[in-house]
TIMARNU-410074 format. One record per residue (C-alpha): residue number from 1; residue in three letters; x, y, z. Coordinates in Angstrom, 2 decimals, padded with zeros to 5 digits. Layout:
<rs>
   n res      xx      yy      zz
 NUM Ala       X       Y       Z
...
</rs>
This chain:
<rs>
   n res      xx      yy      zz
   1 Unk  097.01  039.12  080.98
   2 Unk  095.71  041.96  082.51
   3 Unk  095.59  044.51  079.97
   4 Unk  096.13  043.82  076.19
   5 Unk  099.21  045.87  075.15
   6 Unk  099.15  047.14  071.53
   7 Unk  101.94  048.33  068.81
   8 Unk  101.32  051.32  066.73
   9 Unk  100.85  049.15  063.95
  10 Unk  097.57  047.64  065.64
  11 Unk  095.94  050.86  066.05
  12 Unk  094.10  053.12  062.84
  13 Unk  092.33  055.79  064.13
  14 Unk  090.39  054.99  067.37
  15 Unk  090.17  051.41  066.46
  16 Unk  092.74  048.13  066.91
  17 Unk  092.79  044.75  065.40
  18 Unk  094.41  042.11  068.16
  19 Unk  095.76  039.22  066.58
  20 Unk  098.18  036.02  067.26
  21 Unk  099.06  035.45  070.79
  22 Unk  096.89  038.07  072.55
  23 Unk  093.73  036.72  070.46
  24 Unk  094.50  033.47  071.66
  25 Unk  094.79  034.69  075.49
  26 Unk  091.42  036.65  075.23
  27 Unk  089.69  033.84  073.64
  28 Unk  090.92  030.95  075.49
  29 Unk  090.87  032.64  078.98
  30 Unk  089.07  036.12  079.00
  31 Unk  086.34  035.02  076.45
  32 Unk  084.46  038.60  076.03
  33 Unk  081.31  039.54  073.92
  34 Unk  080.25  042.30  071.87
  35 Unk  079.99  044.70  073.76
  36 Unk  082.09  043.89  076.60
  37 Unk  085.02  046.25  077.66
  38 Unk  088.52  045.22  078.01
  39 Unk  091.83  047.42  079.46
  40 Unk  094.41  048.16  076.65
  41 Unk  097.12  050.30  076.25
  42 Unk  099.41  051.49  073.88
  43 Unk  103.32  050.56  074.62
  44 Unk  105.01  053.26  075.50
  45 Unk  102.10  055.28  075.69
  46 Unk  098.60  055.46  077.69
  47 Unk  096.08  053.21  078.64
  48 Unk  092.52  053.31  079.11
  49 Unk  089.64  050.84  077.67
  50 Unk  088.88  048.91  074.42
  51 Unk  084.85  048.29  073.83
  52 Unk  084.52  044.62  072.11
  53 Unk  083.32  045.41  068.41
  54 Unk  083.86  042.40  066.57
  55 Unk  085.56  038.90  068.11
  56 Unk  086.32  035.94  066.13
  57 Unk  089.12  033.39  065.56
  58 Unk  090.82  036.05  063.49
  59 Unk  090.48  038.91  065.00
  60 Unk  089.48  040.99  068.19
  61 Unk  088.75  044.43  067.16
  62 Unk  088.32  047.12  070.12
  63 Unk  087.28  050.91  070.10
  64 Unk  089.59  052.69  072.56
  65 Unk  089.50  054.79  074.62
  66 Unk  093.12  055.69  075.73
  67 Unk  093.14  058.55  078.37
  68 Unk  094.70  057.39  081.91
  69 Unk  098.65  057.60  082.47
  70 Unk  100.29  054.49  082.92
  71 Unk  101.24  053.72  086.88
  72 Unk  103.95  055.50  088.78
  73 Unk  107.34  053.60  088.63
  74 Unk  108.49  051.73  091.68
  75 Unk  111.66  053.93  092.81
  76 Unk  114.13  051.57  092.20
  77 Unk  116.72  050.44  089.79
  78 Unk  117.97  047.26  089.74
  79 Unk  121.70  045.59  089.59
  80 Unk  121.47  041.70  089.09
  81 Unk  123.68  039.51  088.80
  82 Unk  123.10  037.41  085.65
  83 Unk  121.59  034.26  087.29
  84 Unk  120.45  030.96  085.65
  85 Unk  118.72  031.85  082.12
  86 Unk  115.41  030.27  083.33
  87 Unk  115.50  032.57  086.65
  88 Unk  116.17  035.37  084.30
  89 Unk  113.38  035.46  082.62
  90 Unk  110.62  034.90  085.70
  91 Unk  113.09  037.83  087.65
  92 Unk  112.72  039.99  084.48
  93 Unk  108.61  039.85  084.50
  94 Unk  108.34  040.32  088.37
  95 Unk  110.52  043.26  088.18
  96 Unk  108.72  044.84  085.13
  97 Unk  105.23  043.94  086.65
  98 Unk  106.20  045.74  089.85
  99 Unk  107.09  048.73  088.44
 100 Unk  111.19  048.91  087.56
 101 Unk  111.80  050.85  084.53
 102 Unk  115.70  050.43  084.85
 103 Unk  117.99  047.57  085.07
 104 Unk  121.10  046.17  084.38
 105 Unk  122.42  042.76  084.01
 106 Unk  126.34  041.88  084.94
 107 Unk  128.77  039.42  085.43
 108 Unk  130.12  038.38  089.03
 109 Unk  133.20  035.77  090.15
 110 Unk  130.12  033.32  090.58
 111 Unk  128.30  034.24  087.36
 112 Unk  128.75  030.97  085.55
 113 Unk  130.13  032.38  081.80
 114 Unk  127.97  029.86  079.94
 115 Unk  125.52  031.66  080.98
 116 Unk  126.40  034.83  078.89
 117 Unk  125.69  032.56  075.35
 118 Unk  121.75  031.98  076.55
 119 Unk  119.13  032.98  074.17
 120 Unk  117.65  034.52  076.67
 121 Unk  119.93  037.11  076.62
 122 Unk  118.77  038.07  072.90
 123 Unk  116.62  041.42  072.71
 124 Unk  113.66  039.50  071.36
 125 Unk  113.40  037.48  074.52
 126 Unk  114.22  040.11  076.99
 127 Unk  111.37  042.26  075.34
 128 Unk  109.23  038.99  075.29
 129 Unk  109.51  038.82  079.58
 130 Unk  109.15  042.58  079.58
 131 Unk  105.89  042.85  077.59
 132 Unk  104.95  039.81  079.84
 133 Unk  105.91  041.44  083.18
 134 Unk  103.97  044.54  081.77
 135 Unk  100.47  042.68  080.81
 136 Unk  100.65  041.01  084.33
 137 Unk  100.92  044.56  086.33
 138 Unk  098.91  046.23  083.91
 139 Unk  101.49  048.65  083.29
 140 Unk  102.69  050.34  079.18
 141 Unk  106.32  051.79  079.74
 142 Unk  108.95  049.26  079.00
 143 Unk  111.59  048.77  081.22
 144 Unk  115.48  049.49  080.03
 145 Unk  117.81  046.43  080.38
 146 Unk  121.26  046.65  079.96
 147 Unk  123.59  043.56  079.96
 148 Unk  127.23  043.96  081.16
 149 Unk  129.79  041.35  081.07
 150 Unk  132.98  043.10  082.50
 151 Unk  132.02  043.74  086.30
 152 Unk  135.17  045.90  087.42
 153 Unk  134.63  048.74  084.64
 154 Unk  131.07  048.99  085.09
 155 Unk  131.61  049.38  088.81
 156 Unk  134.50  051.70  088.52
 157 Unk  132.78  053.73  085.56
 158 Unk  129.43  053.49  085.34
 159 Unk  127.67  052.78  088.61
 160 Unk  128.73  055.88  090.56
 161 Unk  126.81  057.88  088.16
 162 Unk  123.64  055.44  087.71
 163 Unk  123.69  055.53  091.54
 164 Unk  124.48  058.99  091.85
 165 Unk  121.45  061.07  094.42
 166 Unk  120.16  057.65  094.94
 167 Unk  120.56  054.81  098.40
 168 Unk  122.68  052.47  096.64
 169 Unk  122.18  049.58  098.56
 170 Unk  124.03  045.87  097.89
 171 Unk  122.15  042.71  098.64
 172 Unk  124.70  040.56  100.67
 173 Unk  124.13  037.41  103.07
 174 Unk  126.81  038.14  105.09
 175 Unk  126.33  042.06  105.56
 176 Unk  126.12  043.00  109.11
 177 Unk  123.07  046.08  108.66
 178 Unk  119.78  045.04  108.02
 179 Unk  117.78  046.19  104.81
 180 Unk  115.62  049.23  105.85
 181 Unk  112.13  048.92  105.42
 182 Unk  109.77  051.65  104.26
 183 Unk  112.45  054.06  102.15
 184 Unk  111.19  057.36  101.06
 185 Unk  113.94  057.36  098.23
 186 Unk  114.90  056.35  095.13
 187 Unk  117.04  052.99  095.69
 188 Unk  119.78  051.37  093.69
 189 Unk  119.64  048.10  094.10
 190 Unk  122.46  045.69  093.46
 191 Unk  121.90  041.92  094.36
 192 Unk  124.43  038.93  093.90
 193 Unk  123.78  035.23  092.60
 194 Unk  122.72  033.20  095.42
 195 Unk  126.33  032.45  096.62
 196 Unk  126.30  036.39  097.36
 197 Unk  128.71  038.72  095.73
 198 Unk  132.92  037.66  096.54
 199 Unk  134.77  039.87  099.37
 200 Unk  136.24  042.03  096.19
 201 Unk  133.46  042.79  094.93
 202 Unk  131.50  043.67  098.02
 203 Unk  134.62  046.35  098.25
 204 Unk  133.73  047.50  094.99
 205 Unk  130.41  048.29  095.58
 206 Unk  131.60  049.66  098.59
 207 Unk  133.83  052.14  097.07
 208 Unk  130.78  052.86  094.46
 209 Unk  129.22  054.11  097.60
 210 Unk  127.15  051.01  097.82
 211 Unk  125.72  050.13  101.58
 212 Unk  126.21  046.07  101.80
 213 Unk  122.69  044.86  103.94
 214 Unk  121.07  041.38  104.65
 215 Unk  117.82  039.83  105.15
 216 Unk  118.82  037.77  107.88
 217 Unk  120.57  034.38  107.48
 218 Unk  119.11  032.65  104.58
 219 Unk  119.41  032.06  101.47
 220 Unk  117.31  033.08  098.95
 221 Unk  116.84  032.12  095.26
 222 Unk  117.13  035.17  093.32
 223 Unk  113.32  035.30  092.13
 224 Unk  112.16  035.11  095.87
 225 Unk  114.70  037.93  096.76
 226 Unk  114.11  040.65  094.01
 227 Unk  110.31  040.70  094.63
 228 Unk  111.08  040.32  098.75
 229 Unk  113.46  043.03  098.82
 230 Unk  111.44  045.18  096.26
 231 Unk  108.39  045.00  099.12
 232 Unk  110.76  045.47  102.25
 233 Unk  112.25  048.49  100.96
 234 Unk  108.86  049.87  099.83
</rs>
């Protein structure tokens, strides 16, 4: 945790009580003093510091002082394939702790569709990776995730315009162009399971003015590739 993340409803006035699982982080592995200063941030909102008032095994209480603007975004939004519900959850921190504010979760051919009954799935446990994601790159602004499970409508009706004055780009194994390196742009990312998205839906994406590119021959677990593509294109 690199910056304790508070709720509205831990702040009165200048002042916020920390309690349950963030207590137990800064005791167990921070382990301030009186005195010492900590970063915090509001969700959603700035950050700045926290000076230590009072610690105990109930209760950290920090003055703050909340006057820096959270990070700028990375420039990317991100298309993923729903992979295994374990994956999910480590892809959904990286990308928040890098800096995506926008993604969207949908079904392909190779999507198994017990996947789609997960708990991982339920808003509690997306915002639980999110809010992790966040304290890791010491960032406030929550990403938007948005799950779809009908792939050929949200292609056809949706992606052009989430795409739209964007490089919409489609992570493929078997794409011929290379992934560019350095972009100056905002990107659209869309990446398959690990199998790689199936020759109808690469002319999908294609039609969605999607640009299918590779990282070479192998291939990668989708936790390596989001955070390997991510620094490639950036």
């Amino acid at each position: 945790m690199n910056i304790i993340l508070l709720n509205d409803d831990d702040i009165s006035g200048t002042t916020a009580l920390v309690r349950g699982r963030r207590l137990e982080h800064v005791l167990n592995c921070i382990k301030p003093s009186e005195g010492d200063t900590l970063k915090a941030g509001l969700i959603n909102g700035p950050m700045g510091s926290g000076l230590v008032r009072r610690i105990d095994a109930k209760a950290l209480e920090l003055e703050l002082n909340l006057t820096e603007e959270p990070p700028v975004p990375l420039p990317m939004k991100l298309i993923l394939a729903m992979p295994r519900p374990k994956v999910l959850g480590r892809v959904l921190q990286h990308a928040a702790a890098m800096g995506v504010k926008e993604m969207y979760i949908i079904k392909t051919w190779r999507v198994e569709k017990s996947y789609w009954g997960s708990p991982v799935l339920e808003e509690k446990h997306v915002a639980e990776h999110l809010i992790a994601g966040l304290e890791q790159g010491r960032d406030t602004v929550v990403p938007e995730v948005h799950i779809r499970t009908r792939f050929k409508p949200f292609v056809e009706d949706e992606l052009p315009e989430i795409a739209g004055g964007t490089l919409a780009l489609a992570a493929h194994p078997a794409a011929e162009e290379e992934c560019p390196r350095g972009v100056k742009e905002m990107v659209t990312l869309a990446i398959g399971p690990e199998g790689g998205f199936i020759p109808y839906e690469v002319d999908m994406l294609r039609a969605a003015g999607f640009i299918p590119v590779s990282l070479g021959g192998r291939i990668l677990r989708v936790e390596t590739a989001v955070p390997l593509l991510a620094g490639r294109l950036f």
